[in-house]
OpenMM code with the backbone's topology and positions (N, CA, C; nanometers):
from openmm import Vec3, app, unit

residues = "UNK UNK UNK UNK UNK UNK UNK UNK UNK UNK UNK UNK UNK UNK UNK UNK UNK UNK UNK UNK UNK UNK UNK UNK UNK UNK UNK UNK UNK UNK UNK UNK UNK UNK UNK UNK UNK UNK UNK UNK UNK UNK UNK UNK UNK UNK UNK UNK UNK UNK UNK UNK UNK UNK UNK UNK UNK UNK UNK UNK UNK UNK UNK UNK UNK UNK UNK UNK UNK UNK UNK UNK UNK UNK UNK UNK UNK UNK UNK UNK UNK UNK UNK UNK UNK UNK UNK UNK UNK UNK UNK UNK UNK UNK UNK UNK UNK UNK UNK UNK UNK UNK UNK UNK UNK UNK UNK UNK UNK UNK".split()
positions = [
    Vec3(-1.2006, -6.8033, -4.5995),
    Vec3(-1.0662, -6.8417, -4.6298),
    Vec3(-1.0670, -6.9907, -4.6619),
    Vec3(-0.9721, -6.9951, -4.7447),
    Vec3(-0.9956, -7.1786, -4.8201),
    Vec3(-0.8246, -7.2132, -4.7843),
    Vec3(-0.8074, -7.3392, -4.7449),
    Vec3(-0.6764, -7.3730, -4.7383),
    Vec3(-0.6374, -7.4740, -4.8472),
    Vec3(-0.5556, -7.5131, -4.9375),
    Vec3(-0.4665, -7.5529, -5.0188),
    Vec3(-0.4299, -7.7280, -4.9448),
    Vec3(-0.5085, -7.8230, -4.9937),
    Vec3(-0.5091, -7.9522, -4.9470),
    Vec3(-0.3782, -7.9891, -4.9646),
    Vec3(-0.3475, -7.9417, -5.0589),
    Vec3(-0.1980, -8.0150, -5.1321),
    Vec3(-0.1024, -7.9538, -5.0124),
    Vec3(-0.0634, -7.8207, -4.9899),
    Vec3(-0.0295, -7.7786, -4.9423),
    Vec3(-0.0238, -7.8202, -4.7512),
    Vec3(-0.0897, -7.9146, -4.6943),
    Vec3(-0.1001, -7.9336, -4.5504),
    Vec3(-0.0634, -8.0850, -4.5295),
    Vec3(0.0479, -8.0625, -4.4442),
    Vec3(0.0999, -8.1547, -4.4167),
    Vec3(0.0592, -8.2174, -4.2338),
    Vec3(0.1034, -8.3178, -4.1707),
    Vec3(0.0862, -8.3679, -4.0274),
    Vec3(0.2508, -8.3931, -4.0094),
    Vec3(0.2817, -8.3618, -3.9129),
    Vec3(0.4373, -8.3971, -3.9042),
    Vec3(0.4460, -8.4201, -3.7121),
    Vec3(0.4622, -8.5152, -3.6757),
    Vec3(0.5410, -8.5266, -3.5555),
    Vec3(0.6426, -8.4770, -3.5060),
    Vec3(0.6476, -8.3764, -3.4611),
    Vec3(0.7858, -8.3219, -3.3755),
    Vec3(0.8656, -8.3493, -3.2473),
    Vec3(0.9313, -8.5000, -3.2150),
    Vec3(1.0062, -8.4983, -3.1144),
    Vec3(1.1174, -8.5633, -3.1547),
    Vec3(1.2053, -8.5333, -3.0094),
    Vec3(1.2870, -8.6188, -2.9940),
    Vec3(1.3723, -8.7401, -3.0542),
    Vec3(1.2162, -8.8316, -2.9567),
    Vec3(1.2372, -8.9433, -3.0027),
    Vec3(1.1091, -9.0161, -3.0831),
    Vec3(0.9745, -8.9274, -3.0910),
    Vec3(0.9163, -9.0146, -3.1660),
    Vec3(0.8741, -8.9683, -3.2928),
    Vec3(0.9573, -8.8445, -3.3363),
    Vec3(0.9793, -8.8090, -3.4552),
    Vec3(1.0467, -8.8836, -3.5739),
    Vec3(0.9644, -8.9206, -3.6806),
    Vec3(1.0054, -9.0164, -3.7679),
    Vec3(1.0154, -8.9559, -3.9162),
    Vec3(0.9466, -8.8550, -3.9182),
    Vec3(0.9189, -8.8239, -4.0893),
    Vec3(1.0548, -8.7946, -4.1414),
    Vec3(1.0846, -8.7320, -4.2973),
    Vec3(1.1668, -8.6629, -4.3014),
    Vec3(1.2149, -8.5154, -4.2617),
    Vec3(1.2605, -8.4475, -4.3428),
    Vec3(1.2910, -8.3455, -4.2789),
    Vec3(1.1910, -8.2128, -4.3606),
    Vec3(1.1366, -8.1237, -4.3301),
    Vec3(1.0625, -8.0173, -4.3924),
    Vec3(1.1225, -7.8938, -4.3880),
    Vec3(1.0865, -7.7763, -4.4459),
    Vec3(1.0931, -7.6817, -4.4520),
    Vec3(1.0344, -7.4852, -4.3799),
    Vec3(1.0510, -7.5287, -4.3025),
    Vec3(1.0155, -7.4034, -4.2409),
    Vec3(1.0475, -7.3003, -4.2474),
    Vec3(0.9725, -7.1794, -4.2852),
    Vec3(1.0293, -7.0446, -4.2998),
    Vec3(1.1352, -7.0591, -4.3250),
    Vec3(1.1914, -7.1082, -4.4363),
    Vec3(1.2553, -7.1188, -4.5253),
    Vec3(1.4140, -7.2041, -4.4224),
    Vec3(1.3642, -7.2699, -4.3209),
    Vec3(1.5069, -7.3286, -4.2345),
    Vec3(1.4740, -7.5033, -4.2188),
    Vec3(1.5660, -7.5836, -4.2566),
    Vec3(1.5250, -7.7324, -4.3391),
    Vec3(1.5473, -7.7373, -4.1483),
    Vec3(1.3629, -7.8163, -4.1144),
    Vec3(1.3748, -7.8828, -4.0157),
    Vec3(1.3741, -8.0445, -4.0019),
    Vec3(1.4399, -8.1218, -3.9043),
    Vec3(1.3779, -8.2941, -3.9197),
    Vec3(1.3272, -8.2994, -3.7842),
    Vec3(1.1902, -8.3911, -3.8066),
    Vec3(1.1024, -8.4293, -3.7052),
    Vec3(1.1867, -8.4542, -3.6258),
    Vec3(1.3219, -8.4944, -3.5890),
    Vec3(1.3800, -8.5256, -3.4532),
    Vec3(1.4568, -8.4158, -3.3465),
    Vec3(1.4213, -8.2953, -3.3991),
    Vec3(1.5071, -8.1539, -3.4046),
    Vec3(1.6554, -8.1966, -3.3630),
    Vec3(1.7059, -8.2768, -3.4247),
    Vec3(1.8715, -8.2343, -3.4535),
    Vec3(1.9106, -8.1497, -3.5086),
    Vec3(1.8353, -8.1115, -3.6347),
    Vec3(1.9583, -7.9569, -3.6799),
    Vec3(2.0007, -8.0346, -3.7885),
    Vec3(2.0351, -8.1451, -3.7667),
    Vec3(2.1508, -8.1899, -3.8500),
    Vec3(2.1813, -8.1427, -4.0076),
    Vec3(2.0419, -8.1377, -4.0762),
    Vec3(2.0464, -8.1351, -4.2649),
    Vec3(2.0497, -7.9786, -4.2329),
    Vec3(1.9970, -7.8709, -4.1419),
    Vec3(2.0113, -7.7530, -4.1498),
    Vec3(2.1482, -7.7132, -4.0922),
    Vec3(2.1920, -7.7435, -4.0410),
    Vec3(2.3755, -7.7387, -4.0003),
    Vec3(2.4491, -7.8209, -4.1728),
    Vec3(2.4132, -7.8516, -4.2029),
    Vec3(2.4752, -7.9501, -4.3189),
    Vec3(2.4671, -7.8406, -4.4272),
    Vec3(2.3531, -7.7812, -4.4565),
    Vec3(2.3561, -7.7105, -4.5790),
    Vec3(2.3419, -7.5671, -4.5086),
    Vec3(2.3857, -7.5290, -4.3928),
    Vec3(2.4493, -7.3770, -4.3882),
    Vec3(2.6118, -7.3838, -4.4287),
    Vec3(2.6701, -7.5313, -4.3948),
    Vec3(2.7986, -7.5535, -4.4021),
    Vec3(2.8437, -7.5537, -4.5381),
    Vec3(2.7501, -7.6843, -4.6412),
    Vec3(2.7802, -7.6215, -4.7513),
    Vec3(2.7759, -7.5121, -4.8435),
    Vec3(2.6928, -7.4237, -4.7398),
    Vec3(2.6692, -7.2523, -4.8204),
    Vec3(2.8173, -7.2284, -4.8125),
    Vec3(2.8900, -7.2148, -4.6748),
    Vec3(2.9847, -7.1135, -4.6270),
    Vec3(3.1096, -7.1538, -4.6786),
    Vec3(3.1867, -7.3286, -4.6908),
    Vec3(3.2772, -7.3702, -4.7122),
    Vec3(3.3106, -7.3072, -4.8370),
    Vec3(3.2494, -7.3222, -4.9100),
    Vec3(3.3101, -7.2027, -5.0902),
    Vec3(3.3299, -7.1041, -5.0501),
    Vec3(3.2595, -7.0102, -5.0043),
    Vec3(3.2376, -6.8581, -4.9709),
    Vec3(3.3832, -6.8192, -4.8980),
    Vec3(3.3945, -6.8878, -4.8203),
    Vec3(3.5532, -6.9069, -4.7051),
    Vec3(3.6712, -6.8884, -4.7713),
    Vec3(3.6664, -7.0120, -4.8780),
    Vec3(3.7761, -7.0561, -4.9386),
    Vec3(3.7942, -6.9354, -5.0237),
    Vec3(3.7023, -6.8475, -5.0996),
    Vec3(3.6903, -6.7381, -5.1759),
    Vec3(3.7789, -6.6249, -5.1398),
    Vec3(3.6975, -6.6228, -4.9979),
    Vec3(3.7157, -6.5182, -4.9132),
    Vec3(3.8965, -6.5247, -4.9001),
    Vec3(3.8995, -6.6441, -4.8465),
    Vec3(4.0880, -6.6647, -4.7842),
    Vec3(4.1706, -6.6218, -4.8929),
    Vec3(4.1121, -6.6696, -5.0078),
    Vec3(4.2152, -6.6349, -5.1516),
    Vec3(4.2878, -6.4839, -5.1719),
    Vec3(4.1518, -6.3860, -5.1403),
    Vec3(4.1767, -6.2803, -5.1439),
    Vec3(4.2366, -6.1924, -5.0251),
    Vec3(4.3004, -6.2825, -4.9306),
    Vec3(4.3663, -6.2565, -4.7891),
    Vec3(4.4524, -6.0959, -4.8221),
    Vec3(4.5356, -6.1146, -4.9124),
    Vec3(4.6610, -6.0486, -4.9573),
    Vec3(4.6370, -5.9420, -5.0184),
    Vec3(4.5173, -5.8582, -5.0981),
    Vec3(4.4306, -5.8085, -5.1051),
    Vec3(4.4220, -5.6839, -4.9970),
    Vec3(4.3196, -5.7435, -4.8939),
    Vec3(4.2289, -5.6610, -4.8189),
    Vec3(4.3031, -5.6751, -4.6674),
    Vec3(4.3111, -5.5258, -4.5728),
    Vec3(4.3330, -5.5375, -4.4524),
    Vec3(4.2443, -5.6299, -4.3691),
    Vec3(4.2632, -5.6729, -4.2325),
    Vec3(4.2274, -5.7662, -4.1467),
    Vec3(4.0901, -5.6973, -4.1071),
    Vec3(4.0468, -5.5791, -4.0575),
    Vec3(3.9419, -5.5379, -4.0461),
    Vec3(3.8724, -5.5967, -4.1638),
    Vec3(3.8637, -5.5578, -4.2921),
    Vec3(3.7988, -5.5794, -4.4312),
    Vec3(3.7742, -5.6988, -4.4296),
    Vec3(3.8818, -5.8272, -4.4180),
    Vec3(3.8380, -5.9697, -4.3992),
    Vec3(3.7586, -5.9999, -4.2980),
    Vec3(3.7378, -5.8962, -4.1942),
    Vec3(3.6276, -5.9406, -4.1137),
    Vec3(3.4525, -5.9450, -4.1397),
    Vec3(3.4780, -5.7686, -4.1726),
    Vec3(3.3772, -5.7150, -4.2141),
    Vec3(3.2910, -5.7718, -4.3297),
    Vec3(3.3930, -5.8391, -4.4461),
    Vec3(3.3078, -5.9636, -4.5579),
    Vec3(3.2325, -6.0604, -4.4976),
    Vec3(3.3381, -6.1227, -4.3831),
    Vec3(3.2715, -6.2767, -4.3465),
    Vec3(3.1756, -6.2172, -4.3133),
    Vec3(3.1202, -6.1288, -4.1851),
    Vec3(3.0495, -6.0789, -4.1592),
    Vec3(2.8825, -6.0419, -4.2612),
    Vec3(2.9785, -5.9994, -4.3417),
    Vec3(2.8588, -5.9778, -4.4717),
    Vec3(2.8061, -6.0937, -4.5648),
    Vec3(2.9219, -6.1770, -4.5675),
    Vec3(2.8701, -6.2149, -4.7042),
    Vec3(2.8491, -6.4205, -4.6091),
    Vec3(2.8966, -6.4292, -4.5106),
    Vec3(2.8964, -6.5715, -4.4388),
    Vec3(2.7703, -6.5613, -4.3345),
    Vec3(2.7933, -6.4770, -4.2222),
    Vec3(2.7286, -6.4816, -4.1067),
    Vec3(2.5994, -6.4948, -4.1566),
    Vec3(2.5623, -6.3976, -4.2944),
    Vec3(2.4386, -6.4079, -4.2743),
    Vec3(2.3356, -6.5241, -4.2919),
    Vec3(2.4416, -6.6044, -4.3651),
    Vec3(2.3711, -6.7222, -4.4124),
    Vec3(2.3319, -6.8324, -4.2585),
    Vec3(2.4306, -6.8283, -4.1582),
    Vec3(2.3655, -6.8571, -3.9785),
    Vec3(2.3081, -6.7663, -3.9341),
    Vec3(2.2524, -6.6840, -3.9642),
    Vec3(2.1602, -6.5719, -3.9352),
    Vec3(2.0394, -6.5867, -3.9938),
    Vec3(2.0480, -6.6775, -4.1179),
    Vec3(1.9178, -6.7000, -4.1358),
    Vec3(1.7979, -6.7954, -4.0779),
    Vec3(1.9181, -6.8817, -4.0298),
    Vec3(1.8313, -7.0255, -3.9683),
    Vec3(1.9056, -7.0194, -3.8264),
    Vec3(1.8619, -6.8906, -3.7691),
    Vec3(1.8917, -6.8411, -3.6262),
    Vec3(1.7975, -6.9770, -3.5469),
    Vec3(1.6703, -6.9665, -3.5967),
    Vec3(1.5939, -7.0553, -3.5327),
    Vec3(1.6074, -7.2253, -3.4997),
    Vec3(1.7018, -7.2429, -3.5942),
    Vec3(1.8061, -7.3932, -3.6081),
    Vec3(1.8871, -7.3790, -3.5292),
    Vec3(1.9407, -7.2825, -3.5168),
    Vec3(2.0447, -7.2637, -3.4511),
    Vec3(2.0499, -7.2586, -3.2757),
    Vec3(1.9184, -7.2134, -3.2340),
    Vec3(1.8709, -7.2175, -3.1158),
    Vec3(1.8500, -7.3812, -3.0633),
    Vec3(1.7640, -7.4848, -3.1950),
    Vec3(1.7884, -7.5670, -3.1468),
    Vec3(1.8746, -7.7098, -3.1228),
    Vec3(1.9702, -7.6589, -3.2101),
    Vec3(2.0352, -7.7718, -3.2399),
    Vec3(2.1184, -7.7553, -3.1018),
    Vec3(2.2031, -7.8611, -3.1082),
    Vec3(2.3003, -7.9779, -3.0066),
    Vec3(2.4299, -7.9167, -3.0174),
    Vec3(2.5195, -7.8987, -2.9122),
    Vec3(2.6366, -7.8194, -2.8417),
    Vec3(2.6882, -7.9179, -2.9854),
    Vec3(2.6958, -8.0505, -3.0124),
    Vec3(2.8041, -8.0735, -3.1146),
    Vec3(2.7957, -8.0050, -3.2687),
    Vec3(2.6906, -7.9805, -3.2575),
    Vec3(2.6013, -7.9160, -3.3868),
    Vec3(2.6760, -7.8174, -3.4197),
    Vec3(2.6700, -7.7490, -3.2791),
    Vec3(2.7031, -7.5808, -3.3054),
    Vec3(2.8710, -7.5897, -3.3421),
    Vec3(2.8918, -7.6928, -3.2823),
    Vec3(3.0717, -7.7203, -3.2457),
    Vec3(3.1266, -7.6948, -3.4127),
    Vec3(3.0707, -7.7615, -3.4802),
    Vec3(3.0723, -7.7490, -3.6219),
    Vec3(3.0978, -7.6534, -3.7186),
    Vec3(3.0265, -7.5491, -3.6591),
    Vec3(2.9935, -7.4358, -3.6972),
    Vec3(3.1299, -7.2917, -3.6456),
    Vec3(3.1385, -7.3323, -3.5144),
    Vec3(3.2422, -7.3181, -3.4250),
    Vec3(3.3620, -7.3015, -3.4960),
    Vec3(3.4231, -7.4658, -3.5454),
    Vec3(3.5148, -7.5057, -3.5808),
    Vec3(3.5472, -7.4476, -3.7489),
    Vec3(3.4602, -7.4344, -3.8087),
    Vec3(3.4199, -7.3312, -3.9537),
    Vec3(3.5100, -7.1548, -3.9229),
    Vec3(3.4572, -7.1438, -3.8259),
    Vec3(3.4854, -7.0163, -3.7764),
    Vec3(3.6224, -6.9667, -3.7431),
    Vec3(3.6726, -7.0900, -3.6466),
    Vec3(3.8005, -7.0890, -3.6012),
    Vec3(3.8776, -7.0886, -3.6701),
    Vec3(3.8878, -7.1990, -3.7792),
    Vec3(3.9904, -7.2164, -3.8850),
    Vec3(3.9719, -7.0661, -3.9704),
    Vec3(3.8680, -7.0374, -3.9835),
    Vec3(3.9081, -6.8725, -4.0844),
    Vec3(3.9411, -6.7911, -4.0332),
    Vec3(3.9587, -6.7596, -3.8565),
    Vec3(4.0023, -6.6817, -3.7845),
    Vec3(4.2152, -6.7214, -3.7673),
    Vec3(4.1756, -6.8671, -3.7653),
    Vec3(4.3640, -6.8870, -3.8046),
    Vec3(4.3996, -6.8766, -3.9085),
    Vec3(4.3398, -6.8560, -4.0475),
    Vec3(4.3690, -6.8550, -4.1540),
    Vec3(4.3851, -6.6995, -4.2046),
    Vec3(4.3552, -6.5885, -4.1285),
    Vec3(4.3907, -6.5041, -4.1302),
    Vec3(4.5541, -6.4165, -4.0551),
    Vec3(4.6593, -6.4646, -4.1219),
    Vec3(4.7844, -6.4253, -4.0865),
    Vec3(4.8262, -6.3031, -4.1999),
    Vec3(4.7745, -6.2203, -4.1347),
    Vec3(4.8459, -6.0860, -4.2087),
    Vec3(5.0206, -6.0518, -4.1777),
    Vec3(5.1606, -6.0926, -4.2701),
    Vec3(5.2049, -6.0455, -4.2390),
    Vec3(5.2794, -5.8714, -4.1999),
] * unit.nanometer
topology = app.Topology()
chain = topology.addChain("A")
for resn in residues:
    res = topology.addResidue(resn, chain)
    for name in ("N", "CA", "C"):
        topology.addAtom(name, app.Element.getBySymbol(name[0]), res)
């Protein structure tokens, strides 16, 4: 077996003496300091369009159905970087949280 020079990187993983930028893992953007942060950043900008999409068509589809989309067509995208998600920071998640909440109030079926 031959390994791909180009291809191998050295990266420090902590805390605090993690300095590099941020890489790519199984396909979930990590930074040497495991904040989460750029992988919370661009699950957010996946979902914020998708939301706004979703809300448009409120009037449309029963409340079950608006669930069952987010479900389909949002969750999965925090389902993919489950593993980010494990490690990022209670404010991290708060974020994510707060994404959630507002489409759960934004659903007023009269």
């Amino acid at each position: 077996m031959a390994f791909d020079p180009g291809k191998e990187v050295f990266k420090i993983i902590h805390p605090e003496l993690g300095e590099d930028a941020e890489f790519r893992f199984l396909g979930t953007l990590v930074d040497c300091r495991l904040t989460m942060v750029p992988c919370i950043d661009g699950i957010i900008s996946k979902i914020r369009p998708k939301i706004k999409a979703l809300l448009r068509m409120r009037g449309t589809y029963s409340l079950v159905s608006m669930l069952n989309q987010f479900r389909t067509h949002i969750w999965c995208h925090m389902e993919y970087s489950q593993g980010a998600l494990i490690l990022a920071s209670a404010s991290q998640l708060e974020r994510l949280d707060k994404i959630q909440r507002q489409f759960l109030g934004s659903l007023r079926f009269v």
